[in-house]
C-alpha positions as CSV (number, residue, x, y, z in Angstrom):
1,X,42.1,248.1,81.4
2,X,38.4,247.3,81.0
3,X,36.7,243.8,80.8
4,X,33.8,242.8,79.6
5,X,32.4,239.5,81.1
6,X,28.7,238.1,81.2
7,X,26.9,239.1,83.9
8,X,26.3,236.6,86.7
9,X,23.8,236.7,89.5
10,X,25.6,238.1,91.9
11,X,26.3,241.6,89.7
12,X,22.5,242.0,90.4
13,X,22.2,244.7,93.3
14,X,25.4,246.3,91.9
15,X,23.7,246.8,88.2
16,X,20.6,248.1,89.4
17,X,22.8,250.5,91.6
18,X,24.2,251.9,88.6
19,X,21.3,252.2,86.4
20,X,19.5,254.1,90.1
21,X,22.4,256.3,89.7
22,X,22.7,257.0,85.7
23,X,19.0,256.8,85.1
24,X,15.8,258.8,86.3
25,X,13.9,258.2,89.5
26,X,11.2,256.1,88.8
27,X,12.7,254.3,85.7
28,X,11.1,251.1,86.5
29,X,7.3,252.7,85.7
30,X,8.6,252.9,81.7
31,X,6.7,250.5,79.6
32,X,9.6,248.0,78.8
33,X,9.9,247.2,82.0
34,X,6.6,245.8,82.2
35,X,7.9,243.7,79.6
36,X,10.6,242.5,81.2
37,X,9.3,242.1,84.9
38,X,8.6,238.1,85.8
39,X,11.7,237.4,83.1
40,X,15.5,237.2,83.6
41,X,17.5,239.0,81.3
42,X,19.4,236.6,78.7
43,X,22.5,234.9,79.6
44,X,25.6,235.1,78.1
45,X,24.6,238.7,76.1
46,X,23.7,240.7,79.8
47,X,27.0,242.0,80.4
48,X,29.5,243.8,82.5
49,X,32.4,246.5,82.3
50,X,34.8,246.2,85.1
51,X,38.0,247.9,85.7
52,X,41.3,245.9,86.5
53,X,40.3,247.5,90.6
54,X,37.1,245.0,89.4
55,X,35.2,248.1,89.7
56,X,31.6,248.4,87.9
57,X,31.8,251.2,85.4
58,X,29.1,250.1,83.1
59,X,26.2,247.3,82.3
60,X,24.1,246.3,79.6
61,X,21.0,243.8,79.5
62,X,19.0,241.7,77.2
63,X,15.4,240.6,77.4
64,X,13.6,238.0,75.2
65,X,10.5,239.4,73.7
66,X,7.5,238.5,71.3
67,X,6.8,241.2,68.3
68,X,3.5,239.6,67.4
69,X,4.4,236.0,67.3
70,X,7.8,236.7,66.4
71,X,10.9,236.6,68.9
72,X,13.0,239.4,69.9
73,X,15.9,241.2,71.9
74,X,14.8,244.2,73.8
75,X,18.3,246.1,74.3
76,X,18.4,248.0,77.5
77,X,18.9,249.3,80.0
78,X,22.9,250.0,79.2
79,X,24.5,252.6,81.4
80,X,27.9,254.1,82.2
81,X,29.1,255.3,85.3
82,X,29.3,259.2,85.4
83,X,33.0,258.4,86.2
84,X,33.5,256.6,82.9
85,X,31.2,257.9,80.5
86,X,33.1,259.7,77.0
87,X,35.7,256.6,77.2
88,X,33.6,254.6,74.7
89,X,32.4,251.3,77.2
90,X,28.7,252.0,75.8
91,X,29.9,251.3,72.6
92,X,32.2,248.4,73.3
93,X,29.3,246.8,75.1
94,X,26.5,247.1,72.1
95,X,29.2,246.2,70.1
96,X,30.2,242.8,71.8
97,X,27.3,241.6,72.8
98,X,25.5,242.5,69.6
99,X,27.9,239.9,68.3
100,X,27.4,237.5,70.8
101,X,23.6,237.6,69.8
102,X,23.7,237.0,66.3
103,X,26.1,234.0,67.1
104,X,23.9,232.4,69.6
105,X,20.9,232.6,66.5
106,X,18.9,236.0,67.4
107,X,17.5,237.2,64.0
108,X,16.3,241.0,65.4
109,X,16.8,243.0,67.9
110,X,14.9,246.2,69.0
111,X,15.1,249.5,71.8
112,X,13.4,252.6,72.5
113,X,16.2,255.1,72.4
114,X,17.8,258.3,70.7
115,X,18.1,257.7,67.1
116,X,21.3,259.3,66.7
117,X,22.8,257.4,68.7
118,X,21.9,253.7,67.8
119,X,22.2,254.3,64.3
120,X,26.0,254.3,64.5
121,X,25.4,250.7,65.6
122,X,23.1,250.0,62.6
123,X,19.4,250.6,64.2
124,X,16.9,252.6,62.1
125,X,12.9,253.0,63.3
126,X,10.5,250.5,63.2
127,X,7.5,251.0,61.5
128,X,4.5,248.9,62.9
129,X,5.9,247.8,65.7
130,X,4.2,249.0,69.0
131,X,5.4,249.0,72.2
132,X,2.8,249.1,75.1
133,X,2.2,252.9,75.9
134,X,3.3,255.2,76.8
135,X,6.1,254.8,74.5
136,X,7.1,257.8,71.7
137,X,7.1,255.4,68.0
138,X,10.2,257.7,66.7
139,X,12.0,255.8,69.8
140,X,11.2,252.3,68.6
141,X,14.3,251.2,66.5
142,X,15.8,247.6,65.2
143,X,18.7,246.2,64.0
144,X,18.2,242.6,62.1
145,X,21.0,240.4,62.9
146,X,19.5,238.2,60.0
147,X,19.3,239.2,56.3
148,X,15.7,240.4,56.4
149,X,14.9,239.9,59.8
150,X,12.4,242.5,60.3
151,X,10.8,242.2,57.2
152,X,7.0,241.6,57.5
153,X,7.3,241.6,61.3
154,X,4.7,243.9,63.1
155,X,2.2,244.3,66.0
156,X,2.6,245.1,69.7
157,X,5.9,244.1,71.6
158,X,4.2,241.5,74.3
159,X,6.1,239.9,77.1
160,X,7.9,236.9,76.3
161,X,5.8,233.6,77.2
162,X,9.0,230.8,76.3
């Protein structure tokens, strides 16, 4: 039995323990993380996979962001614990709090990730939308939680300022 339940501040150390452990020394050098440095992830869509032991087997996090003038969810990081991975909490955990954004009134949301992947969850490429390098474009995707969302929004992804 898995829940899923907002993450609070004291799940801090233990989330960036997992994402050490699942991702790449030196993760934090990656240019969305400049974007989210100085800004707490959002509320309520941040969120955590524990076992019924209360055990952290995976984490995903939201940032606020600015697409030219326009506002956006940066997905990421969202990691599974080697332990747990193939059991489908990834999933669960876009899926959820994908929902939870669009109900709380986000019109787009955006990654850099594998395409094949995130298109199961309905992300395609963005075109015109630049992230601060060095950042591959073919990993730049979006999902509009809106009708039309993304239409007519470009420029560089800039640090949210709100």
């Amino acid at each position: 039995m898995i829940e899923l339940q907002a993450e609070q501040a004291d799940d801090r150390w233990e989330v960036e323990a997992l994402y050490d452990l699942c991702f790449a020394p030196g993760r934090e050098a990656l240019s969305s993380y400049r974007l989210r440095n100085g800004v707490p992830p959002v509320a309520g869509l941040s969120q955590v996979a524990r076992d019924s032991d209360g055990i952290l087997a995976a984490a995903i996090r939201f940032w606020p962001v600015l697409v030219g003038d326009a506002p956006a969810l940066l997905l990421g990081p969202v990691a599974v614990h080697p332990t747990r991975q193939g059991e489908g909490l990834g999933g669960s955990l876009i899926r959820d709090s994908l929902a939870k954004a669009e109900e709380s009134g986000w019109a787009r949301v955006m990654l850099v990730g594998d395409a094949p992947y995130y298109l199961r969850f309905g992300f395609t490429r963005l075109e015109g939308v630049e992230m601060p390098p060095p950042t591959n474009p073919d990993r730049v995707l979006g999902l509009a939680l809106q009708d039309g969302a993304w239409e007519g929004i470009r420029g560089q992804v800039t640090r949210w300022q709100g």
